[in-house]
C-alpha positions in Angstrom: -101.3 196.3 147.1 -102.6 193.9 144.4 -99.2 193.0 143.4 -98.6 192.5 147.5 -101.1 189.8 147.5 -100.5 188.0 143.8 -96.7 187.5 145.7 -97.9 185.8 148.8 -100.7 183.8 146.8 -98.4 182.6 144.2 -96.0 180.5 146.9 -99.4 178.9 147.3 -100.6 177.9 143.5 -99.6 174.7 141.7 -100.0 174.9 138.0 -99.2 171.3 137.6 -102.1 170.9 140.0 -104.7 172.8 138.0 -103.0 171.5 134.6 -103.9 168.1 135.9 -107.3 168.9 137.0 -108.3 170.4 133.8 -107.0 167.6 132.1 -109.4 165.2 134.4 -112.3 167.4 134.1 -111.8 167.4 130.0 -112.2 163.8 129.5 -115.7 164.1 131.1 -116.6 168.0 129.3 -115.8 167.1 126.2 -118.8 164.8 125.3 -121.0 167.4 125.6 -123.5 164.9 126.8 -125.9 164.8 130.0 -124.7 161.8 131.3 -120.8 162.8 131.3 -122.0 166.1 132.4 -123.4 164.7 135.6 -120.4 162.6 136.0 -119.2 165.6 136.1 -120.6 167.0 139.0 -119.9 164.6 141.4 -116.3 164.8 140.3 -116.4 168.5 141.3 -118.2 168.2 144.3 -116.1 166.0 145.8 -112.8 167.9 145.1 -114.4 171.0 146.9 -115.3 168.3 149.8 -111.9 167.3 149.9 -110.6 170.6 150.7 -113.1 171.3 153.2 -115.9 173.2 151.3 -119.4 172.7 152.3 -120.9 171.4 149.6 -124.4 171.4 147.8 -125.0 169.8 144.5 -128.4 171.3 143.0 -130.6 169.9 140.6 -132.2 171.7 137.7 -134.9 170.4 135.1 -133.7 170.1 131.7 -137.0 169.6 130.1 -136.3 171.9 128.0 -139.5 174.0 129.3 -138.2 175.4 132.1 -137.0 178.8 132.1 -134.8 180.9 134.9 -133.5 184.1 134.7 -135.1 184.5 131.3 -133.1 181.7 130.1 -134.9 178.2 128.7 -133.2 175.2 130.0 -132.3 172.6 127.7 -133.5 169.5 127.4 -131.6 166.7 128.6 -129.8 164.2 126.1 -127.0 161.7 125.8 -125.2 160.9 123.1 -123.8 157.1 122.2 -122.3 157.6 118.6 -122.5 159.9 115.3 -120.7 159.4 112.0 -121.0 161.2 108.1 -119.3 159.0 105.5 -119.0 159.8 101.8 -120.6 157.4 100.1 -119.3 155.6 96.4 -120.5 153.0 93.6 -118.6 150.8 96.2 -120.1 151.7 99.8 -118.7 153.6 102.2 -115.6 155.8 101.7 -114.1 158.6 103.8 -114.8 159.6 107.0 -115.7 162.8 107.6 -117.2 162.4 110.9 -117.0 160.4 113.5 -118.0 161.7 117.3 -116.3 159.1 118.8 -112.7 160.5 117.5 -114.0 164.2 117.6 -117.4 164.6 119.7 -117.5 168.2 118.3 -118.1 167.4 114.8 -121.6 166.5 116.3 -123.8 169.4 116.6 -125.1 169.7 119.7 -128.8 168.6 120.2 -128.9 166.5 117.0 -132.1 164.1 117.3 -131.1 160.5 116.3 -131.2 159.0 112.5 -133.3 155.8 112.1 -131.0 152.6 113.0 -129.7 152.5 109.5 -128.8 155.7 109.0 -129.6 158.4 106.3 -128.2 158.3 102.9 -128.7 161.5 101.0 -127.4 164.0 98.1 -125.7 167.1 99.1 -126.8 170.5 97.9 -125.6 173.7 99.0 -126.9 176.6 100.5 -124.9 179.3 101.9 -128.3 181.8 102.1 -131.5 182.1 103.3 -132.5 182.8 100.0 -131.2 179.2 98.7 -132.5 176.9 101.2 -135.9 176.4 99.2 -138.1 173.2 99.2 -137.1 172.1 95.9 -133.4 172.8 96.1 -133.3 171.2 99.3 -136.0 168.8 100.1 -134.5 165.0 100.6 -131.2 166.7 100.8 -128.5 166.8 103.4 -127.5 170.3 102.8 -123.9 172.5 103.2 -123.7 175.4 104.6 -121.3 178.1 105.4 -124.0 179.5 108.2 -124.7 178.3 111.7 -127.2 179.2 114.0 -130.8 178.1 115.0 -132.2 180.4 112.2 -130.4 178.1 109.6 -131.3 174.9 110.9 -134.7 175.7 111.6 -134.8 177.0 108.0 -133.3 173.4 106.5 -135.8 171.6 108.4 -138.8 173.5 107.5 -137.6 173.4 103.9 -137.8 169.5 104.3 -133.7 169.3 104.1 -132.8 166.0 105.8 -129.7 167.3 107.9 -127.5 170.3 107.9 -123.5 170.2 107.6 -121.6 173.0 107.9 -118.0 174.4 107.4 -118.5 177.4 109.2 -114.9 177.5 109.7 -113.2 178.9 113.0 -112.4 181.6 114.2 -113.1 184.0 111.5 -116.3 183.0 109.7 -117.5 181.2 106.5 -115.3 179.3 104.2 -112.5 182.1 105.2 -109.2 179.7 105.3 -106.3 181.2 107.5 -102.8 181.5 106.3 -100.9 182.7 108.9 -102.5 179.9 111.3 -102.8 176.8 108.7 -103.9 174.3 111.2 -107.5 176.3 112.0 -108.3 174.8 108.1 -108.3 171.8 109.5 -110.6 172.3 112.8 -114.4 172.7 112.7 -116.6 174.8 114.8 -118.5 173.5 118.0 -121.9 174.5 117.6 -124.1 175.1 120.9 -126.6 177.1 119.4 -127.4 175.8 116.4 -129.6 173.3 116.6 -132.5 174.5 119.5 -131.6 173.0 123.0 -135.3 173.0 123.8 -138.0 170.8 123.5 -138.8 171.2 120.0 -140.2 168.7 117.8 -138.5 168.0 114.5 -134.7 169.6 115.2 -132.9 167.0 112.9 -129.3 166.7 112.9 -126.1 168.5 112.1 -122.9 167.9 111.2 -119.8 170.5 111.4 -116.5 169.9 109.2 -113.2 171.8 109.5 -112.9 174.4 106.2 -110.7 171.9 104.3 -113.3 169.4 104.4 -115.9 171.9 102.8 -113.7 173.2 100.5 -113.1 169.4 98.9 -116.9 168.3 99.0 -117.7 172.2 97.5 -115.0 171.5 94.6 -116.7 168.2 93.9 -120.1 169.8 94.0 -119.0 172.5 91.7 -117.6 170.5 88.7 -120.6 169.0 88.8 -120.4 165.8 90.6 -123.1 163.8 92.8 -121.8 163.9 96.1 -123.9 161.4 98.6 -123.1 161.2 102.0 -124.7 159.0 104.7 -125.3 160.3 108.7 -125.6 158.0 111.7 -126.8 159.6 114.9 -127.3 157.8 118.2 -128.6 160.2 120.9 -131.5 159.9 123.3 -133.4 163.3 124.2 -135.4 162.9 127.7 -136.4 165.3 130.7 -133.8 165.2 133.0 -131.1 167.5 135.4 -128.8 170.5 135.0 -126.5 170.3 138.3 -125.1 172.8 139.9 -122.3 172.8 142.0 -122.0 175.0 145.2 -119.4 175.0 147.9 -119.0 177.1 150.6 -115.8 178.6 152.7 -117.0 180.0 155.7 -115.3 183.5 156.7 -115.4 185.9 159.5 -117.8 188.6 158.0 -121.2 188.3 156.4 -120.2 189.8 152.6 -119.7 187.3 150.4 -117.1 187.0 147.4 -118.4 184.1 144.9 -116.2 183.0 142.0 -118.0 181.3 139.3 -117.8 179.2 136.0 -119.1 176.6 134.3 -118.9 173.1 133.5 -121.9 172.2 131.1 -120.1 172.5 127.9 -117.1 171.2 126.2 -113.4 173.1 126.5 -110.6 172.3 127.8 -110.0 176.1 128.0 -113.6 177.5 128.2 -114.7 176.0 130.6 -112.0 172.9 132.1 -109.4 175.9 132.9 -111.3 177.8 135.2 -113.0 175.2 137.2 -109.4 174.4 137.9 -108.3 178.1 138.5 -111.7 178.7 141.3 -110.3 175.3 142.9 -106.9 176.4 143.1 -108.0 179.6 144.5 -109.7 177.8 147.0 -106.8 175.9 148.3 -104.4 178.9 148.5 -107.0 180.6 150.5 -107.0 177.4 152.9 -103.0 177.1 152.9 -102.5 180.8 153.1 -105.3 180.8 156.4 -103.7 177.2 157.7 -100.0 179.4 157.8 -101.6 182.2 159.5 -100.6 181.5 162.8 -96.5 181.0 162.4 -96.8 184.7 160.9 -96.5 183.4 157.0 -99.6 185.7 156.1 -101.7 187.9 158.1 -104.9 187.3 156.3 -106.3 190.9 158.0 -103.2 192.6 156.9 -105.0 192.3 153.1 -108.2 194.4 152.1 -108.8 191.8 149.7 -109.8 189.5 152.2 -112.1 192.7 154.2 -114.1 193.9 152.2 -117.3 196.0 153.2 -118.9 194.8 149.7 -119.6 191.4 148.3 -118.2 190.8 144.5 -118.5 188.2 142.3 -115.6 186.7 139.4 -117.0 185.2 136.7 -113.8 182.4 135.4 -114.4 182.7 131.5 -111.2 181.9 129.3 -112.4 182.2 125.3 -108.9 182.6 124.3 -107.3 185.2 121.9 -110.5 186.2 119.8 -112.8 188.4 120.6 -116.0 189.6 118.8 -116.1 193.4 117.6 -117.7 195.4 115.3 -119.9 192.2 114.1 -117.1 189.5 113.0 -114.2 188.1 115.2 -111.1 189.5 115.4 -107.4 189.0 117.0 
């Protein structure tokens, strides 16, 4: 039956239509910033208008205090620019960072850096056990960790800023061979610094392996190694839209297909808001041919069913988490 219906649907789906819309929805995602995300939104809800949804776009408050479904919502916040520089006897040197060129390298939630920046010594601390007032107070510290429990940790231990190399997919510091090019990408961190309304987060950095591994050798030989942070961001209680469209059938069950747009990824999460609108419009074009005898849309279960079901669009690509670390 199923392979019956993929058949029909396919004469129906445009990849170069969803490749284009992920590609439009990718230069707003990928900020990972309120304002871009409410952009957004109205992108969205007017492509399901223009295929003949009806549409609701829903507010939530990102205050940050809020809680549904036992989740806390996260507080709202924009960010303008962020940027980690090594600094020399002669000023600035490399860039390490910049959001502007690579908005992930920013971890998400950093609070903002007086106008001037922080200029700091870096110490590292790869354990719970290191990150210690007096190895890391007036610090910017590297780390191999992520996670709330590390940042929270730096902050508490009066550490100016955390950096880390966490280095993807596979964990700390652990360079790939057969995939070279992962040395030279950092992690996006979502839950590392808290998205709620906590006082005191600080900031965070996140470099690819390579970069670790050349500020670690430094380090290790015994240099001083001073970088200096500039964060622009403005935290403030604002909305968390949802999108909702609606294509009205002929029985009361209900199939939903969800996903979501509220974080960066061209993949996760670009690809399958382009997929659920795709499906939409075969649906439509499949119905709209109904009556020259293209498709019978009774002819399929898939479109009677006694039971409402949901899809949930995820794409996280060819890793997957088992037995506690991330493998192929």
């Amino acid at each position: 039956m199923y392979e019956t219906i993929w058949n029909t649907v396919a004469d129906h789906l445009s990849s170069d239509r969803m490749q284009a819309d992920v590609a439009e929805f990718f230069q707003e995602s990928r900020w990972s910033s309120f304002d871009h995300i409410n952009t957004l939104a109205q992108r969205i809800a007017g492509k399901l208008e223009a295929i003949g949804m009806e549409v609701e776009l829903l507010e939530f408050p990102a205050d940050g205090k809020t809680c549904y479904g036992g989740w806390k919502l996260p507080k709202a916040y924009d960010v303008d620019s962020a940027r980690l520089v090594v600094l020399s006897d002669e000023g600035e040197g490399e860039i390490l960072a910049d959001y502007r060129e690579n908005p992930t390298c920013l971890i998400l939630y950093s609070q903002p850096t007086p106008s001037e920046g922080i200029a700091a010594e870096v110490v590292i601390a790869d354990s719970m056990a290191e990150i210690i007032s007096d190895r890391v107070s007036g610090r910017l510290v590297l780390t191999s960790q992520m996670g709330i429990p590390f940042s929270r940790a730096i902050q508490k231990a009066g550490g100016l800023g955390m950096i880390s190399d966490h280095g993807p997919p596979f964990g700390p510091r652990q360079l790939s061979s057969d995939r070279e090019y992962l040395n030279r990408v950092n992690r996006w961190h979502n839950y590392t610094i808290p998205p709620w309304d906590e006082p005191n987060k600080g900031f965070g950095f996140a470099l690819s392996a390579e970069q670790g591994r050349r500020l670690r050798s430094r380090i290790a030989i015994g240099e001083t190694v001073r970088l200096k942070a500039m964060v622009e961001t403005r935290h403030y209680d604002g909305v968390l839209p949802l999108v909702s469209g609606r294509l009205r059938g002929k029985i009361a069950e209900e199939i939903a297909i969800v996903g979501h747009f509220d974080e960066f990824g061209a993949d996760d999460n670009c690809s399958e808001l382009a997929v659920g609108l795709e499906s939409v419009r075969a649906i439509l074009a499949m119905l709209n041919f109904d009556n020259d005898g293209t498709v019978t849309i009774d002819d399929y279960d898939l479109w009677k069913n006694t039971y409402g079901s949901t899809t949930n669009l995820a794409a996280v690509g060819n890793v997957i988490w088992r037995d506690g670390a991330w493998k192929r």
